[in-house]
ZAMARGU-4260 file (C-alpha; in steps of 0.2 Angstrom, whole numbers, plus 5000, padded with zeros to 4 digits):
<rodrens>
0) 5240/5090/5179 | 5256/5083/5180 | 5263/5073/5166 | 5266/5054/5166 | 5281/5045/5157
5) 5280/5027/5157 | 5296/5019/5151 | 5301/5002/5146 | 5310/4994/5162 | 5326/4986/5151
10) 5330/5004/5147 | 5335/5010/5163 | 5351/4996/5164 | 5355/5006/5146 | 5356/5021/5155
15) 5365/5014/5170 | 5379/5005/5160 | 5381/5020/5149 | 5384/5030/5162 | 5400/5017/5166
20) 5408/5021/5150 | 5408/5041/5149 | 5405/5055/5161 | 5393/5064/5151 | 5382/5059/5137
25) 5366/5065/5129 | 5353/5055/5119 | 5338/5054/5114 | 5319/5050/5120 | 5308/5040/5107
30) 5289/5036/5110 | 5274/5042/5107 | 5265/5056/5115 | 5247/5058/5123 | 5236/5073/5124
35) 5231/5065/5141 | 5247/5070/5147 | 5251/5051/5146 | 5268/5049/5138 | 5274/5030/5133
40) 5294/5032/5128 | 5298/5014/5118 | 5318/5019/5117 | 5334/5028/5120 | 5349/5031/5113
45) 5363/5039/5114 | 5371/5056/5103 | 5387/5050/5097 | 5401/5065/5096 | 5400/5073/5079
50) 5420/5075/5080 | 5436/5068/5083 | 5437/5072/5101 | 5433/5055/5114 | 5419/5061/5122
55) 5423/5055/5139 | 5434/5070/5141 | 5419/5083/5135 | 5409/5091/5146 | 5391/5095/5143
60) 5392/5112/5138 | 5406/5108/5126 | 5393/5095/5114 | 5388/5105/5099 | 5368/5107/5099
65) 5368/5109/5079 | 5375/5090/5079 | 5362/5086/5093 | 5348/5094/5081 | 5355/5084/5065
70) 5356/5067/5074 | 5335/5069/5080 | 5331/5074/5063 | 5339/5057/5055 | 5332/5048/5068
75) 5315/5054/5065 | 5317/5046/5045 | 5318/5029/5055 | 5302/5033/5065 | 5284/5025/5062
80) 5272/5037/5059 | 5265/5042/5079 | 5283/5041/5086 | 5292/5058/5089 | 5309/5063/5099
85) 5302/5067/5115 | 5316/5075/5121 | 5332/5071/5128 | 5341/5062/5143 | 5359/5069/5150
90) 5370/5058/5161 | 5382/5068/5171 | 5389/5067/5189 | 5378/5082/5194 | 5361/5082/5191
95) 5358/5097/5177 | 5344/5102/5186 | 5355/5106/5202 | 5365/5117/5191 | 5355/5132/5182
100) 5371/5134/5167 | 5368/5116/5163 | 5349/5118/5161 | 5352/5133/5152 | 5362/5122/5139
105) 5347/5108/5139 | 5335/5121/5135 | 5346/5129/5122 | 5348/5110/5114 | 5329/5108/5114
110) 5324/5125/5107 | 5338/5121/5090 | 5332/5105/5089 | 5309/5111/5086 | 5320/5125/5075
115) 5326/5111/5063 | 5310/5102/5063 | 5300/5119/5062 | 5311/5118/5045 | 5309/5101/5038
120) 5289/5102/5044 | 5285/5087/5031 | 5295/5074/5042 | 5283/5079/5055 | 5297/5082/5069
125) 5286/5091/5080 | 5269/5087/5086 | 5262/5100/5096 | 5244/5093/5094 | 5249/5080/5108
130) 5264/5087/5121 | 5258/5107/5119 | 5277/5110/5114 | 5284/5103/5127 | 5299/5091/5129
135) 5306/5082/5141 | 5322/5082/5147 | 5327/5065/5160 | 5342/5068/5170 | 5352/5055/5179
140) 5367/5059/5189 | 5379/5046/5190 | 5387/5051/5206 | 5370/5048/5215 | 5363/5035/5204
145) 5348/5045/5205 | 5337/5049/5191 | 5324/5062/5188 | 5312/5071/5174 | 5306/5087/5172
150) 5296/5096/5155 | 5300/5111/5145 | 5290/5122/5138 | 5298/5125/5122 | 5284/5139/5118
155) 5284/5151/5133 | 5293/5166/5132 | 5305/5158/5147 | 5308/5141/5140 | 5298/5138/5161
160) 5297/5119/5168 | 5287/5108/5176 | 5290/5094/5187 | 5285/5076/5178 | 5282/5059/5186
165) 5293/5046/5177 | 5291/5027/5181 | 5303/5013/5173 | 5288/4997/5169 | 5291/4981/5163
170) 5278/4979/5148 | 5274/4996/5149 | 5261/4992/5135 | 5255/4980/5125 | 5256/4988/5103
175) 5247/4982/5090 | 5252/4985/5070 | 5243/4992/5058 | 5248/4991/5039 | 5241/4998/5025
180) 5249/5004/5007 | 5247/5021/4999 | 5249/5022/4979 | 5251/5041/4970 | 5250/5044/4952
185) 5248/5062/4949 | 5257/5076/4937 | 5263/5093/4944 | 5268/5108/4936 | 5290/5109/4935
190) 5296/5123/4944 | 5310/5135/4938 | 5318/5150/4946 | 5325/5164/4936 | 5332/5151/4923
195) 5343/5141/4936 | 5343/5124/4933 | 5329/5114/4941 | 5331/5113/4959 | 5326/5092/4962
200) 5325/5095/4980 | 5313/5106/4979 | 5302/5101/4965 | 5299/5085/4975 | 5296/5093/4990
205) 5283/5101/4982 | 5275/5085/4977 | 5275/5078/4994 | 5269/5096/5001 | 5254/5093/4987
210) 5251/5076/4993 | 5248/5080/5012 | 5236/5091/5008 | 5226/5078/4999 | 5232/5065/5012
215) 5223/5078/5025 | 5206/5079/5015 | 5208/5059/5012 | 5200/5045/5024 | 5204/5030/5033
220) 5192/5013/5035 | 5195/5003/5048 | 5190/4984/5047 | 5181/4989/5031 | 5172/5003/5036
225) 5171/5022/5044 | 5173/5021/5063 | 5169/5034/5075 | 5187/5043/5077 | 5181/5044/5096
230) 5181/5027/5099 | 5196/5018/5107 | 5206/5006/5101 | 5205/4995/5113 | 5185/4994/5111
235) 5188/4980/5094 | 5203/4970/5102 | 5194/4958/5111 | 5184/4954/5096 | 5199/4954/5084
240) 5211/4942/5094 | 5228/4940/5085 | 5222/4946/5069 | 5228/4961/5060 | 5219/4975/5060
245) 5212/4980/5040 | 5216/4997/5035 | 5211/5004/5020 | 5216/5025/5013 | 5206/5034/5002
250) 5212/5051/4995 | 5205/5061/4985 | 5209/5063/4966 | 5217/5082/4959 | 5207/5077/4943
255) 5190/5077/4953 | 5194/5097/4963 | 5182/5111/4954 | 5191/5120/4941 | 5178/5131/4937
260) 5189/5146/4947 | 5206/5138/4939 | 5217/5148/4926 | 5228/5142/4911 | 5247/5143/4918
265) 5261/5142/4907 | 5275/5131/4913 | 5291/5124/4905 | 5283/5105/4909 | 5275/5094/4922
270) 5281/5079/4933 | 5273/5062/4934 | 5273/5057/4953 | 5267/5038/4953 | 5272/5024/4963
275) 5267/5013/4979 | 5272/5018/4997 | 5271/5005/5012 | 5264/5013/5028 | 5266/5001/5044
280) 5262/5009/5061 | 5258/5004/5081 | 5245/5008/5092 | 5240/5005/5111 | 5224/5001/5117
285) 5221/5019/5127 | 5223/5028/5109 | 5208/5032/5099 | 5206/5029/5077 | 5206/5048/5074
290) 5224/5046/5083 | 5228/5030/5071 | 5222/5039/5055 | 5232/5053/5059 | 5247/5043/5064
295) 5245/5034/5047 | 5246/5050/5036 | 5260/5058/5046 | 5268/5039/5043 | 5268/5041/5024
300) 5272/5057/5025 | 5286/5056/5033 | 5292/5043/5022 | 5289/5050/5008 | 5301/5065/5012
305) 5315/5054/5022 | 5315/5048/5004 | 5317/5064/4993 | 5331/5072/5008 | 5339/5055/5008
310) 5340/5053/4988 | 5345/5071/4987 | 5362/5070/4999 | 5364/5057/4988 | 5365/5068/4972
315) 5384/5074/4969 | 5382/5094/4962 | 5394/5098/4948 | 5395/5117/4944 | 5391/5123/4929
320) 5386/5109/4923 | 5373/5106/4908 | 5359/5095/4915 | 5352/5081/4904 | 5337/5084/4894
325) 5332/5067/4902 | 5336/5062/4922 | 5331/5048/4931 | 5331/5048/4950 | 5326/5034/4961
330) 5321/5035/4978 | 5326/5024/4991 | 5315/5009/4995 | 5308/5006/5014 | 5313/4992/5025
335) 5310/4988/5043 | 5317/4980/5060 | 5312/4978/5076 | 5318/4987/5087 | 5321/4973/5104
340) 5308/4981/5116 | 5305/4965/5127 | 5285/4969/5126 | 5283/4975/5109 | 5288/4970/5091
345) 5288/4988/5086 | 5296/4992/5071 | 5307/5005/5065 | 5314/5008/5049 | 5330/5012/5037
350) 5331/5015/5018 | 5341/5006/5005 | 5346/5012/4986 | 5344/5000/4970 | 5363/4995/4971
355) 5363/4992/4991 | 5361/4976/4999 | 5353/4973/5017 | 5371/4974/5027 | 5371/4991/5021
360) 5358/4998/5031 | 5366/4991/5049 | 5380/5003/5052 | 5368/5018/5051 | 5355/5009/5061
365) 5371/5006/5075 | 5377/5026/5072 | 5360/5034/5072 | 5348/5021/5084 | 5364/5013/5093
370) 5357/4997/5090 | 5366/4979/5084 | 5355/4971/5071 | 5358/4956/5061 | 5352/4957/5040
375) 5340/4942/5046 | 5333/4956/5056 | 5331/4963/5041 | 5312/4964/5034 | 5317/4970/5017
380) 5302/4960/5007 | 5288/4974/5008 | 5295/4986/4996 | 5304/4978/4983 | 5316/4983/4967
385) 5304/4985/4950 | 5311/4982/4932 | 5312/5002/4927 | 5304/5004/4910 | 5310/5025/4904
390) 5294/5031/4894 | 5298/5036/4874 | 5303/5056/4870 | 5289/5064/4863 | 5294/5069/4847
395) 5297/5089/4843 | 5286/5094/4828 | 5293/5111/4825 | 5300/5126/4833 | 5295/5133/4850
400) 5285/5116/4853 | 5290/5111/4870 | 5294/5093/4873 | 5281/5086/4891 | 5295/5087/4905
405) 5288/5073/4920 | 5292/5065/4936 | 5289/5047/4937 | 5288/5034/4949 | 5289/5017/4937
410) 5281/5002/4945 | 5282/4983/4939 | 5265/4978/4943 | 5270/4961/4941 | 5285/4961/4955
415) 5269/4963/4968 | 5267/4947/4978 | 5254/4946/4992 | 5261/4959/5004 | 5274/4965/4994
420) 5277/4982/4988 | 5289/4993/4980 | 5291/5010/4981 | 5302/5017/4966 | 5301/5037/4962
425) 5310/5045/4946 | 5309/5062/4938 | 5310/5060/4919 | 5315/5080/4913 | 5312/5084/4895
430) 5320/5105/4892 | 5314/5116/4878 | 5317/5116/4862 | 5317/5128/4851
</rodrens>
């Protein structure tokens, strides 16, 4: 069967005018797969050069597929749980698939860029389940004006491709939101390697590794209830109008899993993971709820860990340096924008530290989505900043006694309005003494 692409109409005059402005450029493909071989891509967006060098003078084969790869993987942090890079589009006089060095290159882009989400798994970059590994690549030659789309299959031992029927549609399809808040409060054991100082990274990876693995055994009621993960979502609309779905998330507890086969481990202390995260995804009538429950835990997921890389680059490394018996980190909070599509209000997202005001999110949204937004544009209310209240140091009562080293998410129960949320992540470290 031959795949399907619908894409919104008012991206094809993007393509066209950016084709005016440089010879050659490469982007990106947003939208949510379909294991019905039914693709809907949302939006595009061009690469920007990762040097110096005006791109209008660079030729394919000169763009650097490690900053290509980088780019989709920062891209994916903005994404809504359910949307994926898809693939790529490459605007060139000649047609890349007229020209088997050019294609060559494509493939070699696509095969770096499932490399680095097969390394950063947690931000759900891939998604196999749906597209079977493959991506799609959309050409236009700007000589011809001509366009055309073909699939790679990015796990077959010859990267082989298929032809793929690609239609431009105005109101390609109708999205509707669901919204829904996820709130963990759990300790882990600290990890250390060979007496290094602890790695922040990935202790908090860990977390979030931890927390999908509940997330997977957790379920999702719809409406106030189970519903049959078969059923389409289109089956309830008629009878739900304009009103917003109700999503509720259940996981399960780690103070409820059998210990009875656990052993005692000795660690030098345990992080306190608590806090609230807003999940907000869209969904079209052909999808069915299993689809929306997954989308929803790849959603805070995903979050989740754009949060920790984010915080992380943030962190400046000094060598050799002493850490403090006590750190406090905070994890960005999560606010949202729409993204312009003429049939749909989906909304993407950006992250914003303690000290950052709205304005500071729109030049990365303009470098990373190429899109002009405005801070009214802005929907920075549903995660908010909480008052941080740092817990007491246990007192050390004698030699050897090891002082409770945690991670904690510190929440102001009473900044919660309505609809509001905050999202606000700390690790508290407490080291040995002796």
């Amino acid at each position: 069967m031959v795949r399907s692409v619908v894409c919104e109409s008012h991206l094809e005059d993007y393509v066209r005018c950016l084709s005016k402005t440089r010879a050659t450029s490469v982007g990106l493909l947003i939208g949510q797969p379909s294991s019905t071989n039914k693709d809907y891509v949302i939006h595009l967006n061009k690469i920007k050069d990762g040097d110096d060098t005006n791109q209008e003078t660079k030729g394919l084969l000169d763009i650097d597929n490690q900053h290509v790869s980088q780019h989709a993987l920062i891209e994916t942090r903005a994404l809504p749980g359910g949307f994926y890079v898809l693939g790529i589009f490459v605007i060139n006089p000649k047609s890349v698939f007229e020209d088997p060095t050019l294609m060559n290159k494509v493939k070699t882009m696509l095969v770096d860029m499932r490399h680095t989400f097969n390394s950063n798994s947690l931000l759900h970059g891939n998604c196999d389940e749906l597209d079977g590994g493959e991506k799609l690549v959309l050409s236009y030659s700007s000589s011809s004006n001509v366009f055309g789309c073909k699939t790679v299959a990015l796990k077959s031992e010859h990267l082989s491709t298929k032809p793929c029927d690609w239609k431009f549609q105005a109101q390609a399809m109708s999205w509707h939101s669901m919204s829904t808040f996820f709130e963990t409060n759990d300790t882990y054991a600290l990890e250390q390697k060979n007496g290094e100082p602890y790695d922040t990274e990935a202790n908090l990876s860990g977390c979030v590794e931890i927390l999908k693995q509940q997330l997977a055994k957790g379920i999702v009621y719809f409406e106030g209830g189970p519903v049959d993960g078969a059923q389409l979502i289109e089956s309830v609309l008629k009878h739900k109008k304009d009103e917003p779905f109700l999503v509720h998330l259940y996981a399960p507890s780690q103070s409820n899993v059998d210990i009875s086969d656990k052993a005692i481990q000795t660690f030098d202390g345990t992080m306190k993971f608590d806090g609230i995260i807003s999940c907000n995804i869209f969904v079209h009538p052909k999808n069915t709820f299993a689809e929306a429950e997954a989308f929803i835990k790849a959603d805070i997921i995903r979050s989740l860990m754009s949060r920790v890389q984010i915080h992380c680059d943030s962190l400046v490394q000094v060598e050799g340096a002493i850490q403090d018996s006590i750190m406090l980190n905070e994890l960005p909070r999560r606010i949202y924008f729409r993204i312009g599509a003429k049939s749909n209000q989906i909304c993407f997202c950006e992250y914003l530290f303690r000290e950052e005001m709205k304005e500071a999110a729109i030049p990365q949204i303009q470098a990373t989505l190429d899109l002009s937004v405005t801070p009214k544009e802005l929907i920075a209310t549903v995660e908010v900043i909480a008052e941080i209240k740092e817990e007491e140091q246990q007192d050390s009562n004698g030699a050897g006694e090891k002082i409770e080293e945690r991670l904690s998410v510190l929440l102001d129960q009473r900044a919660i309005l309505a609809s509001i949320v905050v999202l606000i992540v700390g690790i508290l470290v407490f080291l040995l003494t002796k």
